[in-house]
N, C-alpha and C positions, 0 to 999 in steps of 0.2 A: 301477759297476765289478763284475766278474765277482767271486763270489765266492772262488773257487782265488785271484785276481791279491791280493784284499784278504788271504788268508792271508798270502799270498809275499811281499807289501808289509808286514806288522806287525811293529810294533816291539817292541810292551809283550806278553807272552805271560803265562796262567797253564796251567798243564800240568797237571793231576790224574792222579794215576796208582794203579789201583786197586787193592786188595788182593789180589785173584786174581794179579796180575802180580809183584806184591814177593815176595811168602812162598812158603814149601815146605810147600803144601796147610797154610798157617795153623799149620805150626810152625816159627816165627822165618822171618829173615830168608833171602831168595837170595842170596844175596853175588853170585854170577856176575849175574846178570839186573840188579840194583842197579850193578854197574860197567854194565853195558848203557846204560843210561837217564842217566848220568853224561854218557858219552861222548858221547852224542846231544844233552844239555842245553848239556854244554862247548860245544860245536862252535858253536851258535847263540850263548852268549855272546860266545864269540871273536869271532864275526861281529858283533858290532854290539849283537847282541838283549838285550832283558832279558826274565829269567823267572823268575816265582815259581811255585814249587813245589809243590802241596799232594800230599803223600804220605799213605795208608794204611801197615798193618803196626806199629803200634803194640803195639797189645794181643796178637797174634802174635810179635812181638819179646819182647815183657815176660812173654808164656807160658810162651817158651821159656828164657829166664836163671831163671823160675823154677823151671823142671824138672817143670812140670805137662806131664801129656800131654794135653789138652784144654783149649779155650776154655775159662773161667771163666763161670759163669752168674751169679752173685751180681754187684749192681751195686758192693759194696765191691772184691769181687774183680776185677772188671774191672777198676777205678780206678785201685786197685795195680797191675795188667801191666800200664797206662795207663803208669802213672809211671813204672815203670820202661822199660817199651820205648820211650818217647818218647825215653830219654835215650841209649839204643841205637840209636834211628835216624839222631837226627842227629849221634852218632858215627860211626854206620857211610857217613852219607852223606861227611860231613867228610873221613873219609880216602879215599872215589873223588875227590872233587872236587880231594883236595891234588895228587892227579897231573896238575891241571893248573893249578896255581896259584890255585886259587880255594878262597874262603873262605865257608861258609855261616853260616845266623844261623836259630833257632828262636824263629818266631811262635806263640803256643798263644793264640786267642781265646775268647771266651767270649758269651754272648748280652748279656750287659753294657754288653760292648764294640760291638757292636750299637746297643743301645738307649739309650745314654747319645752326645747326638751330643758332647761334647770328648770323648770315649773312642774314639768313632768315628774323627774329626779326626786325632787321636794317633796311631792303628793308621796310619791311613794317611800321616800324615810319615812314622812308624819304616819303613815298606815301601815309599816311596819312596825313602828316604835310603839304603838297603841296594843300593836299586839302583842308584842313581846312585853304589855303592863299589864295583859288578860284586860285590857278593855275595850269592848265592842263597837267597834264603828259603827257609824247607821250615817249611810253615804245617800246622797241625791245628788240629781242637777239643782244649780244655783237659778231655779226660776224665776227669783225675787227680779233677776235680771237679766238674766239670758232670753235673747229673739230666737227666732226660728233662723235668719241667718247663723246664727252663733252655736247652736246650742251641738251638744253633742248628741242628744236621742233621745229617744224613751229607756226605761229602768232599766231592761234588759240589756241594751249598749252601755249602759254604763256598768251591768253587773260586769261584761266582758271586760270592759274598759277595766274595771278594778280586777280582774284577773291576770290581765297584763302587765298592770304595777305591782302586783304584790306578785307574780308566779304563783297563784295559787294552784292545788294538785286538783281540786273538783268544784263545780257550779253549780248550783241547785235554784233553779227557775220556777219557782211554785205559782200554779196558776187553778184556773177552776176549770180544764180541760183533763183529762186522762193523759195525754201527751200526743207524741205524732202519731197519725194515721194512713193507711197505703190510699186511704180513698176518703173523701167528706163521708164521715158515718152520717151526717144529713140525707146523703141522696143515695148513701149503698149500704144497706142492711149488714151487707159481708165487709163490711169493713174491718180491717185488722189495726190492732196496736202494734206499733212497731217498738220491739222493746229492746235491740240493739241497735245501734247500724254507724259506719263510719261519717263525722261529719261533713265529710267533702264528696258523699257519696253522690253524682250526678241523679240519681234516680229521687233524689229529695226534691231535686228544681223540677225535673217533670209531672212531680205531686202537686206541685204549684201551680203548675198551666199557667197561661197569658193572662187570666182573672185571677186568680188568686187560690183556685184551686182549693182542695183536702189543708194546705198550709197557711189557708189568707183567711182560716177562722182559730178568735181569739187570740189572733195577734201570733200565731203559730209561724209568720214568716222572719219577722224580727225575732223569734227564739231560734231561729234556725241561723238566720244571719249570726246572732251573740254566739250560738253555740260555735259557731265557725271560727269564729276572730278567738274564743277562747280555749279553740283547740291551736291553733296557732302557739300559742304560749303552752302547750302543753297539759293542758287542763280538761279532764274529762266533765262533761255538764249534762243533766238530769233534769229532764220536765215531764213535772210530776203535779196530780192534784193533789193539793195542798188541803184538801179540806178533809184527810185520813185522819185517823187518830193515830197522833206519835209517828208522823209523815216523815219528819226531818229525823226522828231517829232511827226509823226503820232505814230509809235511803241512804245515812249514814254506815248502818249494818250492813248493808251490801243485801238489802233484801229488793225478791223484785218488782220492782214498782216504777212507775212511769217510761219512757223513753231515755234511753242511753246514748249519747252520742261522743263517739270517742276520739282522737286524734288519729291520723290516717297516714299523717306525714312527718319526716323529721320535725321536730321542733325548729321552732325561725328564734334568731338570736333576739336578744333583748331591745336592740335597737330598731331591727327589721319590725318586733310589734307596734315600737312606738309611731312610728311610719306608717305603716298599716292599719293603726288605729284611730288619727287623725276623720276628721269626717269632712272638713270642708278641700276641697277639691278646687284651687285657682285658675284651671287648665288642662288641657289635653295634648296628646303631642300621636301623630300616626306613624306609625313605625314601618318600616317595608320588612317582607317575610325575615331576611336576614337577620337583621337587627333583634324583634324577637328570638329567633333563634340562639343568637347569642347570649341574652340575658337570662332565657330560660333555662337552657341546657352548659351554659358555657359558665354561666357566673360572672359575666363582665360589665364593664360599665355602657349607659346608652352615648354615642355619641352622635355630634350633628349628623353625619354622611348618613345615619340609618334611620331621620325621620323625615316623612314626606309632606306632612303638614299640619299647622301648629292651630288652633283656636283659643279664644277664653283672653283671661288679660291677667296676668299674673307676675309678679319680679322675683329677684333670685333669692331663694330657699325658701320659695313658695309650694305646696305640695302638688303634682301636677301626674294627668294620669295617663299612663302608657298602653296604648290600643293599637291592635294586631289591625290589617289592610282589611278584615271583615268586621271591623267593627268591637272584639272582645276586650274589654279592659284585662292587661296581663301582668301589669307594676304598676305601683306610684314611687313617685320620688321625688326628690328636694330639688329643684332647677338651681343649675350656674348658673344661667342667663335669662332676662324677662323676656317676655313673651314677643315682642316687637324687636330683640337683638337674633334667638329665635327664628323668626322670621327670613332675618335675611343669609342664617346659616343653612336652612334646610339642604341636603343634601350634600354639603359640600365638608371636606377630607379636613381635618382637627388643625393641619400644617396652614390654612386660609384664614384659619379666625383671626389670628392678629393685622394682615393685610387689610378683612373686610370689617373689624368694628372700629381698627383703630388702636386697638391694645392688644396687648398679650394675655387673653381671659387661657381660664382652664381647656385642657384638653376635650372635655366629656361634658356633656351638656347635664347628664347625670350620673356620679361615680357610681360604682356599686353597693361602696357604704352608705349609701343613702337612698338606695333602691330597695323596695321589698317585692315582691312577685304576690300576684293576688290569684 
């Protein structure tokens, strides 16, 4: 199916909407532009649609109540305009929404919630159940307290993140860019919009170059990364400028507008996302040609005999990342064993492990239910 037709056909939507677009140049909120985005959200509710939210303008809301004239640098200090502006946003979304009878709900995640799958499970009842009440989530990070160790990402990772829990059918990434380009329209006149293309398309990393290329402006690399994890779950996603009139309805019509990026490959099961969507990485493990080969093509689990050397410091059903003998990260998955037990299996046949640790641990250092291929 055409990709426009699959926009215009979805049901389940998450919409990301970025802080350029909310705020007054990052002091507090637009009041006028936030009724905008109301109207254009309502509209598709009425119609049938469900859609979760993930908005920006927190710490710009929380700024501005507290009468600082600049962003906060201190990670306490941010936390604070965190907490506070969080509670201003979805006040302030709450009364655009009343004018049309609807009722929102504040999701705040955390990488926890991530990484623990009943936590995971949970997130995703709670944001399903809101749906099916026609009430609008308006999803963030929980940066009242989440570190940078912790955190899951910027909005855009969490927009994917929340396509993964709900299965949603399409993403819609609004930024104040046009979308992708074959080349930085800063430094090439000819620059083109690319207004389809598949998300796993290798030719998108070469747009990136070693600096950051045509993709490392406005934040274009992390929409490419989200657009990726959310093609995984099957979800077609859309970055588009947001500052159109009736943007979010047009791209709902399946009109064409911004960059399309589509799913390219089987869908990966529900677990494989959850896996995949994780962001903190306890380890590495190097694989010899074989070994990848198997996991790629074969579907099997990774065992000791096919890893050749282990780094990082990590224990069992830690997430832990799998790299081909040049270097390419090609799985992550859940380790049986820590990183130091690890160690003294590298290379050696599944029949050894209980001799060399002492016990009779699992065959497979990591099953295949617990592997995703990245």
């Amino acid at each position: 199916m055409n990709a426009r037709k699959r926009l215009a056909g979805a049901h389940r939507w998450v919409i990301k909407i970025g802080s350029s677009l909310i705020t007054s140049d990052g002091q507090g909120l637009d009041q006028t532009s936030l009724q905008t985005w109301v109207d254009q959200i309502a509209c598709l509710v009425k119609a049938g649609r469900e859609v979760a939210l993930v908005s920006s303008g927190a710490v710009a809301a929380g700024t501005a109540r507290l009468g600082w004239s600049q962003r906060p640098r201190t990670l306490t200090q941010l936390q604070a305009a965190a907490s506070i502006g969080q509670a201003g946003l979805v006040e302030a979304y709450g009364r655009c929404f009343r004018k049309y009878c609807l009722q929102v709900g504040q999701v705040l995640l955390t990488h926890d919630d991530v990484s623990d799958r009943r936590r995971y499970l949970n997130a995703r009842s709670t944001l399903s159940a809101l749906l099916s009440m026609r009430v609008v989530p308006v999803i963030n990070e929980n940066d009242a307290i989440a570190t940078d160790e912790f955190r899951v990402g910027d909005n855009d990772s969490i927009a994917a993140l929340t396509a993964n829990l709900l299965g949603a059918d399409a993403v819609m990434l609004l930024t104040d860019q046009p979308g992708l380009y074959d080349a930085d329209p800063r430094q090439s006149p000819s620059a083109r919009l690319i207004a389809e293309c598949d998300a796993d398309d290798p030719k998108l990393d070469a747009m990136a170059g070693p600096t950051g290329g045509a993709l490392g402006r406005g934040g274009m690399r992390t929409k490419l990364e989200s657009a990726r994890q959310s093609a995984r779950a099957g979800a077609v996603t859309v970055i588009a400028d947001g500052r159109g009139r009736n943007v979010i309805g047009r791209i709902a019509a399946g009109a064409d507008e911004g960059s399309v990026l589509t799913p390219g490959r089987l869908k990966r099961a529900a677990r494989e996302n959850w896996i995949a969507g994780q962001r903190i990485v306890r380890g590495r493990v190097e694989l010899d040609a074989g070994a990848v080969r198997v996991i790629r093509t074969d579907g099997r689990s990774l065992l000791p005999i096919g890893i050749r050397n282990v780094s990082g410091t990590f224990s069992r059903g830690d997430l832990v990342a799998c790299v081909s003998p040049d270097g390419v990260e090609v799985a992550r998955g859940l380790a049986n064993y820590d990183a130091s037990e690890v160690a003294r299996l590298t290379g050696q046949p599944s029949h050894l492990i209980s001799s060399i640790l002492g016990y009779a641990g699992d065959p497979e250092f990591i099953h295949r239910d617990n592997l995703a291929l990245t």
